[in-house]
C-alpha positions as CSV (number, residue, x, y, z in Angstrom):
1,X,-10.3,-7.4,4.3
2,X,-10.8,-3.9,3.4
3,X,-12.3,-3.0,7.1
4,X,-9.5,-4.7,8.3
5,X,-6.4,-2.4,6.6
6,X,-8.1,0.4,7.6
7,X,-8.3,-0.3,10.9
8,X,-4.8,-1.3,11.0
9,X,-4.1,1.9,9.4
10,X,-5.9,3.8,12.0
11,X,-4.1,2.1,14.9
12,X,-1.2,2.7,13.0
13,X,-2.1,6.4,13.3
14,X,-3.9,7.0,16.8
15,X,-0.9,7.9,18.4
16,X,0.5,10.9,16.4
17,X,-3.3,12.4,16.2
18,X,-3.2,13.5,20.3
19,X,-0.4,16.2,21.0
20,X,1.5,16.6,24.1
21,X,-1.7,18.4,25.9
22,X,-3.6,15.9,25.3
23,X,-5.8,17.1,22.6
24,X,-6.6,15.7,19.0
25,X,-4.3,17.3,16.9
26,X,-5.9,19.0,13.6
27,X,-3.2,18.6,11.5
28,X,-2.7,14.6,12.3
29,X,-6.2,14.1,11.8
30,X,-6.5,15.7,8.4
31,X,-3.6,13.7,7.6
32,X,-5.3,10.2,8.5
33,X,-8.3,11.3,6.3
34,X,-5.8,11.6,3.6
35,X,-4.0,8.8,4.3
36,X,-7.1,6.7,4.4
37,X,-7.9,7.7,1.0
38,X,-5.0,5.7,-0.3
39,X,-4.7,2.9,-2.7
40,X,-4.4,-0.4,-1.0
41,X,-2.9,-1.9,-4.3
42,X,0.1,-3.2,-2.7
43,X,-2.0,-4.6,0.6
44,X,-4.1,-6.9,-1.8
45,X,-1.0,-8.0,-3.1
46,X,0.6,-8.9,0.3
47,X,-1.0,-12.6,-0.1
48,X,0.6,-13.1,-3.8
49,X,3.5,-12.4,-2.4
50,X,3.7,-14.1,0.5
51,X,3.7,-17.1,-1.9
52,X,6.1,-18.0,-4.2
53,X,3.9,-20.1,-5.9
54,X,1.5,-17.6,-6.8
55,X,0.3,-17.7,-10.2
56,X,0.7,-14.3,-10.8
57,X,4.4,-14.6,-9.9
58,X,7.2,-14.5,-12.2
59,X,10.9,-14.9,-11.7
60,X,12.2,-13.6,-15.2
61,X,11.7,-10.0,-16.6
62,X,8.6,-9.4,-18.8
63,X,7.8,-5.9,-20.1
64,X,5.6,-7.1,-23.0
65,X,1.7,-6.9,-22.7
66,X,1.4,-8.9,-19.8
67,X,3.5,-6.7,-17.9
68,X,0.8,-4.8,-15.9
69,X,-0.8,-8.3,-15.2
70,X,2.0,-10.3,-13.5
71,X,4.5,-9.0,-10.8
72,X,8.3,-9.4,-11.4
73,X,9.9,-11.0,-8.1
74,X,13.6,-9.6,-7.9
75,X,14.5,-10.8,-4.9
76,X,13.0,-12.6,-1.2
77,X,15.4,-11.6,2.2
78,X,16.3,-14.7,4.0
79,X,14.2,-14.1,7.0
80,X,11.3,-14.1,4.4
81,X,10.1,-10.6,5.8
82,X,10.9,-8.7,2.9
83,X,10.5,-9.0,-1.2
84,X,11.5,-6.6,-4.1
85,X,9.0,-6.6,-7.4
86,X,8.7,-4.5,-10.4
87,X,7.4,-1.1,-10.3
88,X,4.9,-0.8,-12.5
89,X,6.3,2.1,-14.0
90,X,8.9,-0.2,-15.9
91,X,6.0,-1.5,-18.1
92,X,5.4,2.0,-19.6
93,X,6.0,2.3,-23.1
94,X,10.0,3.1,-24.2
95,X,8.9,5.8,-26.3
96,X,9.8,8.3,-24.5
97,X,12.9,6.6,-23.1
98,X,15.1,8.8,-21.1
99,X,17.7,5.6,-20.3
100,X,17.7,2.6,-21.6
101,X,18.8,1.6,-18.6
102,X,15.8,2.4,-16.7
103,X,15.0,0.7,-13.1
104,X,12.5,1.4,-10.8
105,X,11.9,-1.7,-8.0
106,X,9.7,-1.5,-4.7
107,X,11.3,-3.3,-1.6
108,X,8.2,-4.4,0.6
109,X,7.6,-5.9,3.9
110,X,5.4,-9.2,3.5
111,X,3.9,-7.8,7.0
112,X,1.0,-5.7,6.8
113,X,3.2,-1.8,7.6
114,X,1.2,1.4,6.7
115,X,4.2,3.3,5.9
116,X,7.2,5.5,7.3
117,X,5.0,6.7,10.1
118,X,3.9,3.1,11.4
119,X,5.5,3.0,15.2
120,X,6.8,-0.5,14.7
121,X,9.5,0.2,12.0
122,X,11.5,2.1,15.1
123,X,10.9,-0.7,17.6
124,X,12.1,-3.7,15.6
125,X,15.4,-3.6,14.6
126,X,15.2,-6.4,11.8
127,X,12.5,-3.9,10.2
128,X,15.6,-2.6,9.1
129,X,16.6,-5.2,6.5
130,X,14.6,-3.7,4.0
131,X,17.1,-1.1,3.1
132,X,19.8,-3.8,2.8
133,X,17.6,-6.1,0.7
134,X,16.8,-2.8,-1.6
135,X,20.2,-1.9,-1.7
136,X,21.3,-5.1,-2.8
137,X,18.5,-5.4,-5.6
138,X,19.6,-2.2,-6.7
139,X,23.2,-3.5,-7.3
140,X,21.8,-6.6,-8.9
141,X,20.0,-4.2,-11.2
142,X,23.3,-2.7,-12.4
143,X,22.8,1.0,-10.9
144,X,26.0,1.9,-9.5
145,X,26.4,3.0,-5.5
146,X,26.4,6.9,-6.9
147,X,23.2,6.6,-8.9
148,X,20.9,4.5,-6.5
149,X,18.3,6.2,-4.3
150,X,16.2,4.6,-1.8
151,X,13.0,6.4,-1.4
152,X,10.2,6.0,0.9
153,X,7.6,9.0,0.5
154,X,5.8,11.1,3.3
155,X,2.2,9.7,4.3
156,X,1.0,12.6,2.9
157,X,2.4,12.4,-0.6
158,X,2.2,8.8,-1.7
159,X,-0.3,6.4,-3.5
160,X,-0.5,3.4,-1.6
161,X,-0.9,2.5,2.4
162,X,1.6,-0.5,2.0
163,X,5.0,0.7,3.4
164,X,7.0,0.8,-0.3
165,X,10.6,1.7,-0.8
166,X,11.6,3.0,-4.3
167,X,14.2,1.5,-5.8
168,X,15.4,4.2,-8.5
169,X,18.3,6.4,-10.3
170,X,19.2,9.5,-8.6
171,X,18.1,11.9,-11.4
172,X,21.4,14.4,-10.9
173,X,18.9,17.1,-8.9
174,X,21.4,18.3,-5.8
175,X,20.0,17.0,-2.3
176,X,19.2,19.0,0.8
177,X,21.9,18.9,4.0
178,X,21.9,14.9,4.4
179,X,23.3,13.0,7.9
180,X,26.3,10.0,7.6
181,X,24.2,6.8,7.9
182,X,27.4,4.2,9.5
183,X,25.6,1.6,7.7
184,X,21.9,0.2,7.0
185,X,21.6,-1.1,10.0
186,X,19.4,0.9,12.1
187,X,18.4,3.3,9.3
188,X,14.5,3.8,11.2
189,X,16.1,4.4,14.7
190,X,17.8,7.6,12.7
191,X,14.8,8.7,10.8
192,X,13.0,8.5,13.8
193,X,15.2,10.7,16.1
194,X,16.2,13.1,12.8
195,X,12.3,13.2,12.1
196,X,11.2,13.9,15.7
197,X,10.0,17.8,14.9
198,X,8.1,16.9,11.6
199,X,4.3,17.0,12.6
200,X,2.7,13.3,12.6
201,X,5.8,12.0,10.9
202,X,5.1,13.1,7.9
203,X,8.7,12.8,6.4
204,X,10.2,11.2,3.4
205,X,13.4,9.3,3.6
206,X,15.8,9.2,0.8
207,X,19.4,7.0,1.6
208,X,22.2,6.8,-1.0
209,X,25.8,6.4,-1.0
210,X,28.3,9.6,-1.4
211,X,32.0,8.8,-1.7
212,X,31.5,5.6,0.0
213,X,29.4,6.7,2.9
214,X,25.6,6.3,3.1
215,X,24.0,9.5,3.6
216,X,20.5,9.9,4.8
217,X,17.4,13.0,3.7
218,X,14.6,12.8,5.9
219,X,12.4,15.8,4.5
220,X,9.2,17.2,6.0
221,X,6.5,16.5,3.5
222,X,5.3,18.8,0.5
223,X,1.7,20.7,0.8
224,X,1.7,19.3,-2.9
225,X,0.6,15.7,-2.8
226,X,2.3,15.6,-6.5
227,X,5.5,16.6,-4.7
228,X,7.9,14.0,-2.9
229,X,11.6,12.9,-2.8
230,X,11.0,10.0,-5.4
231,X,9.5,12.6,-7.8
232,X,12.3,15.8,-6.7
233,X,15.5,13.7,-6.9
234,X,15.2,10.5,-8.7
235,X,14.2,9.2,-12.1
236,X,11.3,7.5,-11.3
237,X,9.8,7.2,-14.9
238,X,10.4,6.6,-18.2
């Protein structure tokens, strides 16, 4: 299994790693060794989830001992390509507490995708359904439109090489210029063209609502791995 994801993960990746002449492109390939250094947490996982009768499923909130052991299903799209869990950030003690209101879901495709730079997120349009299935969890969580983020972090600062959007609280920190998304229709086609000049696609994607419009960040990555738009703008921790 393991020799599998990370040969998907390098297909994934063979295309950004030869620039327009032709040549391996240093900065991609550095990039990929990073990248293949990543958790594959969320890939073992992809199973589990696939099945709603997994045994390590549940379908009501649990953030007891057994959190870290179980995974909290909020919600399964339609099409049965996407599902939103717990992060497991929420089973951190509430000691330090910052809201007692605190959310943090991931919105996942049940299809094996490395992650923002994966070339099929662009091509297929239903890939797309993701950020309405996060959005809607988000709601269902009780964050208002103002206060949810949707955050996807840069290949090269993230954990896991399962594509992962964060469901979280903006944290109040002001955002960068950001574009007018019409909807969350075709929010990869945008990242894709808005992303074009960021080397190897190594971007972040942050989408959240402004006065009723959904507004779109894609931001080059950080050189700090620590640093990405779920830990800049959102409260993604207790």
């Amino acid at each position: 299994m393991l020799h599998t994801v990370r040969f998907v993960l390098a297909a994934s990746l063979c295309a950004l790693l030869v620039n327009t002449a032709g040549a391996v492109d240093p900065q991609c390939e550095a990039l990929q060794r990073v990248t293949e250094r990543q958790r594959d947490n969320l890939t073992r996982l992809l199973p589990c989830l696939r099945n709603p009768a997994c045994s390590n499923l549940i379908a009501t909130e649990d953030l007891g001992r057994t959190c870290r052991s179980t995974t909290h299903v909020w919600a399964r799209s339609a099409d049965q390509r996407f599902v939103v869990i717990r992060d497991l950030k929420m089973c951190e003690q509430a000691g330090a507490v910052n809201d007692p209101r605190f959310v943090h879901g991931l919105a996942i495709p049940l299809a094996r995708v490395v992650g923002v730079e994966d070339a099929q997120l662009a091509a297929a349009p239903e890939q797309n359904g993701l950020w309405q299935l996060a959005w809607d969890a988000a709601l269902a969580k009780g964050l208002t439109e103002d206060e949810i983020a949707l955050v996807a972090n840069p290949p090269g600062n993230r954990s896991q090489n399962q594509l992962h959007i964060h469901i979280v609280r903006r944290n109040g920190v002001a955002l960068p210029p950001t574009v007018e998304l019409p909807g969350l229709s075709n929010v990869w086609e945008r990242v894709a063209d808005i992303g074009r000049d960021i080397a190897c696609r190594n971007y972040g994607i942050l989408v959240h609502k402004s006065a009723g419009t959904f507004r779109l960040l894609v931001e080059a990555g950080d050189a700090n791995p620590e640093i990405n738009p779920e830990s800049r703008y959102t409260q993604e921790r207790r």
